[in-house]
C-alpha positions in Angstrom: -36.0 -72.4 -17.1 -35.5 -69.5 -19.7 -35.7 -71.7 -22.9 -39.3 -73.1 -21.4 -40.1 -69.4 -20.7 -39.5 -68.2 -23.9 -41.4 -71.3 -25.6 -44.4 -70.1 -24.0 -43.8 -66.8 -24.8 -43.5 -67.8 -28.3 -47.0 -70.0 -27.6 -48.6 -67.1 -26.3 -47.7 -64.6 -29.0 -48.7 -67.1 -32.3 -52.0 -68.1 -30.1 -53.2 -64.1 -29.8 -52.0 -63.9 -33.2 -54.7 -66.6 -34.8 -57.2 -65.2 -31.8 -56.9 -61.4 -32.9 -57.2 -62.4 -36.9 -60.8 -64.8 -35.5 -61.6 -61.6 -33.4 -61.2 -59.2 -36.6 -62.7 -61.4 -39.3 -65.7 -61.1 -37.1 -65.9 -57.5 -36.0 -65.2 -56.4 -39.5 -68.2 -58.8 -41.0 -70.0 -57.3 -38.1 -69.6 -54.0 -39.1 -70.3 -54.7 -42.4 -73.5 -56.0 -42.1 -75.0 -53.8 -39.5 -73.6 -50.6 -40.8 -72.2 -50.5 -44.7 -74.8 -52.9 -45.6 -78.1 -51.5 -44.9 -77.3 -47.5 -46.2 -76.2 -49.3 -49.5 -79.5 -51.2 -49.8 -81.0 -48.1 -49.1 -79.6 -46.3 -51.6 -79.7 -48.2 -54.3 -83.6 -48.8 -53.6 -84.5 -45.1 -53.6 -81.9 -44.8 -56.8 -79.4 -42.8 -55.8 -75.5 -42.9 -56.3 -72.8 -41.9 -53.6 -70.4 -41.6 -56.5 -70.3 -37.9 -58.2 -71.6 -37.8 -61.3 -69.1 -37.7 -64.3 -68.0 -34.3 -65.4 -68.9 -32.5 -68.8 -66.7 -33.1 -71.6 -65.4 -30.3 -73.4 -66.0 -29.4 -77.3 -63.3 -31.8 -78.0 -64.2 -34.5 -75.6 -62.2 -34.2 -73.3 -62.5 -34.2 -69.5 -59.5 -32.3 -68.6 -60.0 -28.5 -67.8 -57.7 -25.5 -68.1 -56.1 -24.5 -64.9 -53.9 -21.0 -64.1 -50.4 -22.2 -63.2 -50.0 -20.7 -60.1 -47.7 -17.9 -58.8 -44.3 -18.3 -57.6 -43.1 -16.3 -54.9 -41.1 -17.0 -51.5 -44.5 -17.4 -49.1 -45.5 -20.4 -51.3 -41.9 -22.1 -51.6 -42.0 -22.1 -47.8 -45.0 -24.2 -47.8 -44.4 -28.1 -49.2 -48.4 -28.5 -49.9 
């Protein structure tokens, strides 16, 4: 009686499995088309970009900019971030 109880177990569990990936493939392309699509139509008919612009090159053409190393000190060994 186990070994027939744990076959449909087994059953059970690879049959939510292919149901939950169905259910999923069809939320998510639900979600995409009522929600991520639309604002992205939008915005690319009025022109504008969600993306920041790039930043200004320096006189060498370079993007990186100078930073101040910061200061050591116990308070900020304490912290990990």
């Amino acid at each position: 009686m186990l070994t027939v109880m744990k076959k449909i177990w087994r059953s059970w569990k690879a049959l939510a499995h292919h149901l939950v990936a169905a259910q999923n493939f069809v939320l998510m392309s639900l979600v995409y088309w009522v929600a991520l699509a639309p604002v992205a139509l939008a915005l690319k008919l009025i022109g504008r970009s969600v993306i920041a612009p790039p930043p200004e090159r320096d006189a060498q053409g370079s993007f990186w900019r100078p930073r101040a190393a910061p200061g050591y000190d116990l308070q900020r060994a304490n912290r990990m971030f």
